[in-house]
C-alpha positions in Angstrom: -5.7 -27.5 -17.3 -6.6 -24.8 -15.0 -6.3 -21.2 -15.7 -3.6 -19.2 -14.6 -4.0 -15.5 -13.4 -3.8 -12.9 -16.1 -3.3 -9.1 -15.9 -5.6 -6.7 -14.8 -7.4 -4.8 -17.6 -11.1 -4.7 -16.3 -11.3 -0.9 -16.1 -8.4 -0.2 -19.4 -11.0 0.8 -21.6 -13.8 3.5 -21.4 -17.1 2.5 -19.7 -20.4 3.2 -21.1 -21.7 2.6 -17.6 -19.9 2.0 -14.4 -21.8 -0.8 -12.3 -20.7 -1.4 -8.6 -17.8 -3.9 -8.7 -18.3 -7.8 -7.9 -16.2 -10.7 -7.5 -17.5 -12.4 -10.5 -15.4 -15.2 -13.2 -13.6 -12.0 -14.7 -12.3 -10.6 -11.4 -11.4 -14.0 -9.9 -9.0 -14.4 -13.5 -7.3 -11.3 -12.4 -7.4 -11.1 -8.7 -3.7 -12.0 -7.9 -2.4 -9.4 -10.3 -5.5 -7.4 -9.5 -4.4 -7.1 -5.4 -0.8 -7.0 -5.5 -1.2 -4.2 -8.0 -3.4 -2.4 -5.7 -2.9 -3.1 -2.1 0.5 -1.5 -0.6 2.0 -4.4 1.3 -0.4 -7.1 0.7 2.2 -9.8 0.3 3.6 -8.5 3.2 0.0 -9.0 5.2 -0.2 -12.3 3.8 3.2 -13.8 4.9 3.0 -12.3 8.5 -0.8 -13.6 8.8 0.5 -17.2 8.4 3.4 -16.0 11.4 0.8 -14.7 13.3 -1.7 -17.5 13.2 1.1 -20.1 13.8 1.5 -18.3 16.8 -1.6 -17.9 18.0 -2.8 -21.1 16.9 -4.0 -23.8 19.7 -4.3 -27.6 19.0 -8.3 -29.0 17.6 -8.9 -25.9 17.1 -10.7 -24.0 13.6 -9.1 -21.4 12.3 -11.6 -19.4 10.0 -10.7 -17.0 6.7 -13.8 -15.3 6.3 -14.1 -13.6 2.9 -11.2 -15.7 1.5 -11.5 -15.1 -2.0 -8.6 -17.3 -3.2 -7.3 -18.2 -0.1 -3.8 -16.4 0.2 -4.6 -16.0 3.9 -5.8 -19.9 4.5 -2.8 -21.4 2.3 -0.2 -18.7 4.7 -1.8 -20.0 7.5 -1.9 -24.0 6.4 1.7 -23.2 5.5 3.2 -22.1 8.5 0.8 -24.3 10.7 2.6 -26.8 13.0 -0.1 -27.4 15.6 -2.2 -30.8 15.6 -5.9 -31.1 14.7 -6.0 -27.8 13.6 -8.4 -27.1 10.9 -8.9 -23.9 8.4 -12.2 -23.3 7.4 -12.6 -21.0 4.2 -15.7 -18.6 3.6 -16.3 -16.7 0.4 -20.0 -16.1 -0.8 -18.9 -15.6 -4.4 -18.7 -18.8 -6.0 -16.4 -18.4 -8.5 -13.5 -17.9 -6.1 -14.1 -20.9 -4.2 -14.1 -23.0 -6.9 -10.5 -21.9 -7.8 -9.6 -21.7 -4.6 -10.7 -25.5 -4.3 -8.5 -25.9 -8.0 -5.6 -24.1 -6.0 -5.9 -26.6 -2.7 -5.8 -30.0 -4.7 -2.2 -28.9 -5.7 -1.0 -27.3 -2.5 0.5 -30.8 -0.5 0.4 -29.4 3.1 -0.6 -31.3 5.8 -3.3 -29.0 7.3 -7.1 -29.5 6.4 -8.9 -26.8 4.5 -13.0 -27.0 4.7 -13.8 -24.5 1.8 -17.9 -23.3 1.9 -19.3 -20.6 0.0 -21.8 -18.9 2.1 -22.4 -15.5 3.2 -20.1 -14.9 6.3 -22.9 -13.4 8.1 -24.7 -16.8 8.2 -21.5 -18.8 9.3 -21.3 -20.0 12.6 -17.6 -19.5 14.3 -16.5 -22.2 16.9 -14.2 -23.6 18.8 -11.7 -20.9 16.8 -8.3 -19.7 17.9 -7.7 -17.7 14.9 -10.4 -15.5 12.7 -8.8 -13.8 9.7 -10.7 -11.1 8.0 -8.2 -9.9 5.3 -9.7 -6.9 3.4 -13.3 -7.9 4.3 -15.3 -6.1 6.8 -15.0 -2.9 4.7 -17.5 -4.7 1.8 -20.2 -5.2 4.8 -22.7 -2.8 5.6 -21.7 -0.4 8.7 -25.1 -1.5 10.6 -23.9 -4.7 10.6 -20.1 -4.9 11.0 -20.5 -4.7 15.1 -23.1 -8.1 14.8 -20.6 -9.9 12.6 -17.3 -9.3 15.1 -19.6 -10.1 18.4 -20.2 -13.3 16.2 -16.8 -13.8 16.0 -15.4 -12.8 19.9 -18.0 -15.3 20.9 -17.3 -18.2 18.8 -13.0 -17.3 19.6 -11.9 -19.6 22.5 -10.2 -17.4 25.4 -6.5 -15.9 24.3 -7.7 -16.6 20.5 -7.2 -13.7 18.0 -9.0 -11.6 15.2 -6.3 -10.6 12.0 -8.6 -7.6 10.8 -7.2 -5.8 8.0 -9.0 -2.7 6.2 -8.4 0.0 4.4 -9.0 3.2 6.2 -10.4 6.6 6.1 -8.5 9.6 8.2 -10.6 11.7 10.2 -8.9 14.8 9.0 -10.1 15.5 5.2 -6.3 17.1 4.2 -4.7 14.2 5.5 -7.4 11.4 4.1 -6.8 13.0 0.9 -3.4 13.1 0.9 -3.3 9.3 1.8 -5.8 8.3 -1.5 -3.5 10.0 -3.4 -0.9 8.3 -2.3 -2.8 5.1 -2.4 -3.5 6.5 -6.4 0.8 7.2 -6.8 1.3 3.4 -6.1 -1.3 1.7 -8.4 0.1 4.0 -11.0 3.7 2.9 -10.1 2.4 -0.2 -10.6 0.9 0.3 -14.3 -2.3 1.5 -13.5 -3.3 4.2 -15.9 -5.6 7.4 -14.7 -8.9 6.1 -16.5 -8.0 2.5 -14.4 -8.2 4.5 -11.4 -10.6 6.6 -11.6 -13.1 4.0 -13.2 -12.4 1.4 -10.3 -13.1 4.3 -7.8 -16.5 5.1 -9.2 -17.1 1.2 -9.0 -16.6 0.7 -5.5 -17.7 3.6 -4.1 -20.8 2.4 -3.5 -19.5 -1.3 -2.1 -16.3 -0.3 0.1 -16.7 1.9 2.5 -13.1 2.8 4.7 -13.4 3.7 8.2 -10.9 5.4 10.7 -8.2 3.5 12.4 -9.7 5.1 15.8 -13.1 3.8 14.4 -12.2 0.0 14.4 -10.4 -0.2 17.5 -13.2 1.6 19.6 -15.6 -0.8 18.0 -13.3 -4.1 18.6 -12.8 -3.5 22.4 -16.5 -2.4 23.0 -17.4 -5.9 21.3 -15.4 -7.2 24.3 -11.7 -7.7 23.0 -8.9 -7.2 25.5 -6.0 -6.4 23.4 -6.2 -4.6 19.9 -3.0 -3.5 18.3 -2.6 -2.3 14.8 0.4 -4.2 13.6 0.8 -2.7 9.7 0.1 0.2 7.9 1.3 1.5 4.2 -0.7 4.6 3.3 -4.3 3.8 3.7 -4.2 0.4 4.2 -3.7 -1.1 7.8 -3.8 -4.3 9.6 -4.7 -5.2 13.5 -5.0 -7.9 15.5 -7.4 -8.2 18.6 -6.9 -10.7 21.6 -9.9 -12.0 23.6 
């Protein structure tokens, strides 16, 4: 019988040493419960990523979900997909989430492929691609290297194909970027989180998620070549955009 997702209670009890986070077997147990708790509208993202890739979507085509962990962005997508030969292809280099994510596919009866791979998306090759999803990703990758891995991906998009980008952000303006992590900090406690949850699950990604302005990423998308970049959600400090080549 396959596990089902449990609570999150990784950072509930005092920590004798806080070690940067990963996406190990204990995190992938908890991640549903773990995100929804923690990201303002992410079931909100989700659903409109599968409206937006239906959309956008163009027959034999690949449509990637790079840094899928358990694939709510590629089963949206295969859910909402009507076009033919359309393929999703599913990256996450931590292997524990792709092989629950590969549990998750063989009882999810929709028609669309799903090609899972765990690999580092840096080493992925994008082609022939009318959708690229990057849902809470980019911000794990180091900044020297987030402009290499989006030219990857403008390339490897056909022509009118889009990039779904969604991060959470830093503010330019230190009262306002403070007052947004607060507000950020109000939720996950509305949502059970207690003040030692918080704090120690800041300390543990400080070091492995680093936010960046909205103005940041859309500079950096249309230098990389993109024609269009809109930022279609926000909720406090978490936003999502979508760029058109």
């Amino acid at each position: 019988m396959n596990k089902k997702s449990s609570q999150d209670n990784i950072f509930a009890s005092p920590l004798s040493e806080i070690v940067d986070f990963v996406f190990d077997e204990k995190v992938v147990d908890v991640f549903p419960d773990m995100i929804n708790r923690s990201v303002p509208g992410y079931s909100t993202i989700i659903n409109q990523i599968g409206i937006l890739a239906q959309h956008h979507a163009k027959e034999n085509t690949y449509l990637y979900d790079l840094g899928c962990s358990l694939g709510a962005a590629s089963l949206s997508m295969r859910h909402h997909l009507t076009k033919d030969g359309c393929e999703i292809i599913s990256v996450d280099n931590a292997q524990a989430m792709i092989d629950r994510l590969d549990k998750i596919l063989q009882r999810d009866n929709s028609k669309t492929p799903v090609q899972t791979l765990c690999a580092d998306i840096q080493d992925v090759e994008i082609n022939n691609a009318s959708v690229v999803v990057m849902n809470f990703t980019l911000q794990f990758i180091p900044l020297a290297e987030r402009k290499n891995i989006l030219a990857k991906i403008f390339t490897g998009l056909n022509k009118g194909g889009c990039l779904i980008l969604s991060e959470k952000l830093a503010f330019s303006d230190a009262d306002e970027n403070e007052v947004q992590i607060e507000l950020h900090h109000a939720f996950k406690r509305s949502n059970g989180y207690s003040e030692l949850e918080i704090a120690q699950k800041r300390s543990a990604l400080e070091n492995v998620l680093i936010p960046e302005t909205k103005e940041t990423h859309v500079q950096r998308l249309k230098e990389t070549g993109f024609s269009q970049v809109s930022p279609w959600f926000q909720c406090f400090n978490f936003s999502s955009f979508i760029a058109i080549k």
